[in-house]
N, C-alpha and C positions, 0 to 999 in steps of 0.2 A: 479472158485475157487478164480481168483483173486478181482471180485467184492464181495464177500464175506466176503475176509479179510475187505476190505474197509469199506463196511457197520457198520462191526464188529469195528473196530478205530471209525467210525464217534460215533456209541454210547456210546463208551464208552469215547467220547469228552467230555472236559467242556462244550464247546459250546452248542453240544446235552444237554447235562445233566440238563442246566440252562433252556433250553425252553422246556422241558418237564414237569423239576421240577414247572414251572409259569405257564404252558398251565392246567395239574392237579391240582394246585391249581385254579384256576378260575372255574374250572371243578366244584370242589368239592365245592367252594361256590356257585354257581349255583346250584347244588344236594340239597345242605341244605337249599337253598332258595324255592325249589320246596317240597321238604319237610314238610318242615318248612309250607309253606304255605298247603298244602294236607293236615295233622295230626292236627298240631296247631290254624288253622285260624279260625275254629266255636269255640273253647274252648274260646281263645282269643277275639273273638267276643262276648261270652255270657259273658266272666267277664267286655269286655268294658261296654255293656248294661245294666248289672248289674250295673256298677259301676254312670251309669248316672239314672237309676230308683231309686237307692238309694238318689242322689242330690235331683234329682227331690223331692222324697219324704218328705226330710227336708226342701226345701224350702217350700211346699203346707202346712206344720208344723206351719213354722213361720209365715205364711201371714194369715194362719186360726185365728180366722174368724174377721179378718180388713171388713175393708171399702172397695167395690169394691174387693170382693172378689172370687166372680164369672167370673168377667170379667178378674181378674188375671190368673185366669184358664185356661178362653178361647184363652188367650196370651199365654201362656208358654206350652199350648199341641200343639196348633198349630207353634210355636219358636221351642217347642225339636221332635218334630213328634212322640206324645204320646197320650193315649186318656186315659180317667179319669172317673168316675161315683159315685157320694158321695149318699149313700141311709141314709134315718134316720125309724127307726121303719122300717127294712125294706123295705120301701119305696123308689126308686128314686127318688131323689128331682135334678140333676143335672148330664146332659150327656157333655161330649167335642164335639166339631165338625169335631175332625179331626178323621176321621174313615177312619183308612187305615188298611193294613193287621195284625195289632197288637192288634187291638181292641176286645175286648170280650165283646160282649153285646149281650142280648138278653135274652129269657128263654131257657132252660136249661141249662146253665152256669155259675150257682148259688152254685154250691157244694162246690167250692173251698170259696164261702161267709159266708155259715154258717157252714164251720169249724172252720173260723178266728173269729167270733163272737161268738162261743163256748169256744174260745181257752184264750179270756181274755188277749191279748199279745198287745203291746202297737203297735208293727211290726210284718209281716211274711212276708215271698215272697213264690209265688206256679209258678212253671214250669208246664204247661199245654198244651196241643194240643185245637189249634183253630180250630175246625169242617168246620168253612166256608169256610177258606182260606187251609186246611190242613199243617199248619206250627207251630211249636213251639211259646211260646209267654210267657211272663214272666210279672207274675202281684202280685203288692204290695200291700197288706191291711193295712193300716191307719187308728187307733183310734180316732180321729180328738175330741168326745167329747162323752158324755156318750153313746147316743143311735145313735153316726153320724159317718160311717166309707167313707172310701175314696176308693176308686180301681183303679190302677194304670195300666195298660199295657202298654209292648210295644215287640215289633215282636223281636224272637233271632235269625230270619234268615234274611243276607243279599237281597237286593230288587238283584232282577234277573240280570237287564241289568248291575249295579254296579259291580256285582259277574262275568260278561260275559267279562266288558271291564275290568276287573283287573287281567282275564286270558290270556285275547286278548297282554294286554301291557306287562304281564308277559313275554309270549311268545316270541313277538318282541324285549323285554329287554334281555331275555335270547341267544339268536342268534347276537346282537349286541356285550353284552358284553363278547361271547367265540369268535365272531369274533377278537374283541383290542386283545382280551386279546392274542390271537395268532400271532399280528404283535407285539403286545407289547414286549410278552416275547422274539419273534424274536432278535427284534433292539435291546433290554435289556442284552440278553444273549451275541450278541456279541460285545455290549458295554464292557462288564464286563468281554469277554474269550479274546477277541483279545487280548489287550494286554498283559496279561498270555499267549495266544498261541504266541506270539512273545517274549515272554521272556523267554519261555521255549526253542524254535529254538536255541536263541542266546548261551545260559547257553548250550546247546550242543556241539555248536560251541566254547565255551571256552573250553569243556571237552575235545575236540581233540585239545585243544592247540593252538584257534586262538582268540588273546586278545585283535584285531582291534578294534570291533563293544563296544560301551558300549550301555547299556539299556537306553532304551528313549521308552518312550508312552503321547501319547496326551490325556492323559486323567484328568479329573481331582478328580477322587475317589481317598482318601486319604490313605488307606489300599494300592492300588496295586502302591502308588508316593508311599509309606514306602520304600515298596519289592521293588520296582526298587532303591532304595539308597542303601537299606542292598547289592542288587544285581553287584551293583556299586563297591559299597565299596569291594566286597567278588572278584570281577574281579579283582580291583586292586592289593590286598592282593595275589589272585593266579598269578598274573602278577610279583609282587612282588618276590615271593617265588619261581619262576620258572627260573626270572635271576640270585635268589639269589644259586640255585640249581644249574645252569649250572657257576656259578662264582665259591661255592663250587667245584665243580668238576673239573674246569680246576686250582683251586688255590692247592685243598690237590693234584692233580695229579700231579702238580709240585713241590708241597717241599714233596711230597715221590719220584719223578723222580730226584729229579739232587740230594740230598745226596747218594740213589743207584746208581747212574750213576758213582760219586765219590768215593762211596766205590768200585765200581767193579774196577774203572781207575786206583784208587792208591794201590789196590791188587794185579790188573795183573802188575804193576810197582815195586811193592813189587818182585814178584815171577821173574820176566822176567829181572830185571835192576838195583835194589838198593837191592836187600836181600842181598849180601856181602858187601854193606856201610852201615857200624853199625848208625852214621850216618844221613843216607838220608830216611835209612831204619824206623829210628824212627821218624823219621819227616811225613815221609808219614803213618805210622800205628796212630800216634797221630791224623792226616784227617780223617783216618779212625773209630777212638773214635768216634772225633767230630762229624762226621757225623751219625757215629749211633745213637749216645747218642741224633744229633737232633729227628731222628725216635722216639726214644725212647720216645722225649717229647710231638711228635705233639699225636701218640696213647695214654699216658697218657692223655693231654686235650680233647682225642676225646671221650674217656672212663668216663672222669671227667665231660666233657656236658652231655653226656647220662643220664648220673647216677643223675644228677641234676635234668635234665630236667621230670625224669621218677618217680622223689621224692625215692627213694631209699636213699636219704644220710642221716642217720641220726644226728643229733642235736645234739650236746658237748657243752653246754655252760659254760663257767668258767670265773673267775674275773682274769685279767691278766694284765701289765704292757706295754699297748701301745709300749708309746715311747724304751722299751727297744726291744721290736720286731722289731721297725723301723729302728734302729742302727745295731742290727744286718744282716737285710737286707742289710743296703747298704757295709755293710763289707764283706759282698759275693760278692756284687755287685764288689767292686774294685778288690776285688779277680779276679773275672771272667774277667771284661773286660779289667784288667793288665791295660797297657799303653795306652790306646784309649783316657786316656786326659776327659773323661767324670767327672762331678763336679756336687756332691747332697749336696744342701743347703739344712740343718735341723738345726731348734735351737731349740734342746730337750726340751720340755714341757711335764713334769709329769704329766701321764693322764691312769688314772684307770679304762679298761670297763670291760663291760659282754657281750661274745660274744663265739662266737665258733673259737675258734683260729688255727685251721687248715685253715677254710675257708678264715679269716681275713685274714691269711699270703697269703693264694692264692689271695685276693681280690686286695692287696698292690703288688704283684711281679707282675700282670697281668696289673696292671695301669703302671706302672712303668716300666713295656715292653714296653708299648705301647710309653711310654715318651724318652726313650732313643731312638725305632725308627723312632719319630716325633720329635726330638727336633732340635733349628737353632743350625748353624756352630760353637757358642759358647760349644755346649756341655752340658748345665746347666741344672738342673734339680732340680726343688724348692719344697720342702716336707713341708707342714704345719700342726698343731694340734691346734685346738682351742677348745675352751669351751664353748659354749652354752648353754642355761637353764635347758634342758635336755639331751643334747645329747652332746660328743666328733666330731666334726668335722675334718676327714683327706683330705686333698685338698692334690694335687700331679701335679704343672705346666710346661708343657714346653715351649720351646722359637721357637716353631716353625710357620710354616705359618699361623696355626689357622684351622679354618671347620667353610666349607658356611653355611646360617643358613637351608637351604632347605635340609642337610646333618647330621643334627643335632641328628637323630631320628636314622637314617640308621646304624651308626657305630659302635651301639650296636650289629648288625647283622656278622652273619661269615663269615670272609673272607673282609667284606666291606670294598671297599677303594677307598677312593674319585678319585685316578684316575684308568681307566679300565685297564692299564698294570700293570701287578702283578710286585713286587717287596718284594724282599728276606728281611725280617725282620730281624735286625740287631740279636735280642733275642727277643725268642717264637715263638709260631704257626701261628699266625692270629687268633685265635677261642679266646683269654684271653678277650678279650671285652665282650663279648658273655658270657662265663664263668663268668666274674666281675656282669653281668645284671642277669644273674636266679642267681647264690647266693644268690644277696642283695635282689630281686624279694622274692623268698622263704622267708628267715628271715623278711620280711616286713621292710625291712631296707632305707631313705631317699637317693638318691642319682643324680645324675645330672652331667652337662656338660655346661662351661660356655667359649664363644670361639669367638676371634676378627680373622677377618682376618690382617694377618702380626703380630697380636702382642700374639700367643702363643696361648694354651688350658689348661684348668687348671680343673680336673675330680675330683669329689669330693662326700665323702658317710658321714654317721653318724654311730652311733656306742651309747648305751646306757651305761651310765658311772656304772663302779664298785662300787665306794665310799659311791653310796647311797642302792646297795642291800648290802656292808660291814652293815651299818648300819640298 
């Protein structure tokens, strides 16, 4: 049973598959060449002989009747291995010498002459059986001059021995080349499976989750170098996505674990210790806002990627008042972060786009989280709008330590954070980066990251101006 199965796998291998598919083709060219030759070779044979009894016969045309005309004769039947008989009145005045099996002379042989001399035709050709030799023979009649015709033959079967050694080599040739042709497709097949059978092994091996091995083949077919780069590249990307999965997982597990951990602390502290200090009492229910209300924000942005990322959101675009959106942002902003000493440099530049303003607002608070909890000990935080040919540009800089350049591409991603221990975001989820890249992503919107180490990051979108669909 169990070599059963196996046999069953080995067939249905690339490796099988490629040297059967090469061993049936050589097959079948071989078939067709034996064929080919069986069916085809006397038809082909009488149109090549044809095709030289014809030559023949225009050159005997044009040398009629020169000088040494005769002896032209005697050269060019014994040159093409042809024999010739010109009669006049009748009469033969001129035999060839070369009387081989193709030849028709003699009496009774004549029938086919006083048809073409009946028939008044400048040419004819007559397919005929030669009594002597019993073999087919193909002979031309020539008008050569009023009362002086020409007879041409020549044999439409190949000479014996020719016909015997062209079987013989056939033979030999056909056993030779189903021989190659079965080490050939051999070594060919697993030129061309190995390294797809070892890159299929591997790609399993990444399926159960082990991202050691990258694909390598010594080959140098340029099809299976592609596959191994796309193969490369697609390790990486599941390599990629698999830290970025377990970084998810232990990042949302923890800002859903320590705000519940603190809603539970400062409840049972509620009920158990401070519910008769009015108080201490509202000091801890207010931890207890706070901290829902974070819940509250991380399931909104988780609900808000989704929906992004699943194309569900649809489209609002309206002409709107940038710089007065920006103002009132950061007037929430000091709202919120009260006393924490934080400082947004904006120097309001009136600036009209078209855009979807919900998203815009999300695109601006999500940069701008990220900026308050990456900014240096200054606090600062620098808001710019400029004007460009076509587009409104918003840059949004902080003063903090900057992002490596090999870090550049990453941090669009969720939860990423240049270093491996998590830390509690001053405001927002970790996902607003994430959220800021499908937005602009979707809308087809221009945007980037531009970053020194020590001397800040400064994150920057475009935006198409109002003024000109006003107009």
């Amino acid at each position: 049973m169990e070599w059963g199965i196996v046999l069953k796998q080995k067939k249905k291998s690339l490796h099988h598959k490629i040297w059967v598919f090469f061993f049936l083709f050589s097959l079948f060219i071989l078939l067709f060449l034996w064929l080919f030759q069986g069916l085809f070779f006397d038809k082909y044979y009488e149109l090549h002989r044809s095709k030289e009894l014809s030559d023949i016969a225009s050159k005997i045309e044009e040398n009629y009747p020169k000088k040494g005309f005769l002896e032209y004769l005697d050269s060019l039947s014994y040159d093409e291995g042809f024999c010739v008989e010109i009669e006049s009145f009748g009469e033969s005045i001129y035999k060839s010498m070369s009387f081989n099996r193709g030849c028709i002379i003699g009496k009774g042989k004549d029938t086919y002459k006083s048809d073409f001399v009946s028939s008044n035709e400048q040419k004819k050709a007559y397919k005929i059986i030669n009594t002597k030799f019993d073999n087919e023979s193909l002979v031309y009649g020539i008008r050569l001059d009023k009362n002086v015709y020409a007879y041409i033959s020549i044999s439409l079967e190949p000479l014996d021995s020719a016909t015997h050694l062209l079987k013989k080599q056939l033979v030999i040739l056909s056993i030779l080349v189903l021989g190659l042709s079965v080490v050939a497709a051999y070594f060919l097949s697993k030129l061309v499976s190995k390294p797809i059978e070892e890159m299929s092994e591997k790609a399993v091996q990444i399926s159960k989750g082990n991202f050691q091995d990258s694909f390598h083949s010594n080959t140098d077919i340029q099809e299976i170098q592609e596959l191994e780069n796309s193969l490369n590249k697609m390790r990486d990307e599941f390599y990629r996505t698999e830290e970025l999965r377990r970084d998810l997982m232990a990042n949302v597990s923890h800002d859903l674990k320590t705000p519940l951990t603190m809603i539970k602390a400062y409840a049972e502290m509620v009920r158990d210790l401070t519910y008769k200090n009015k108080e201490k009492r509202n000091e801890n229910l207010n931890v207890i806002i706070d901290e829902s209300e974070r819940l509250n924000l991380l399931v909104e942005d988780i609900l808000t990627l989704s929906s992004i990322q699943s194309d569900t959101v649809q489209l609002e675009y309206s002409i709107f008042s940038l710089d007065d959106m920006i103002e009132t942002i950061i007037k929430r902003y000091d709202v919120l972060l009260g006393n924490e000493d934080y400082r947004f440099v904006y120097k309001k530049e009136k600036a009209i786009v078209y855009a979807d303003k919900k998203r815009t607002e999300q695109v601006i608070y999500n940069i701008l989280n990220n900026a308050i909890n990456y900014t240096g000990e200054d606090k600062k935080i620098i808001i710019e709008v400029t004007e460009l040919k076509d587009t409104i540009r918003v840059s949004i800089k902080d003063t903090g330590k900057g992002i490596k350049q090999e870090e550049m591409d990453k941090i669009w991603d969720k939860y990423y954070h240049s270093s491996k221990k998590h830390r509690r975001n001053k405001v927002g989820t970790g996902l607003g980066l994430a959220i800021v890249k499908n937005i602009l992503e979707q809308y087809h919107l221009p945007y980037g990251i531009e970053s020194r180490e020590g001397k800040g990051t400064t994150f920057y979108f475009e935006l198409q101006k109002g003024e000109e669909r006003k107009s």
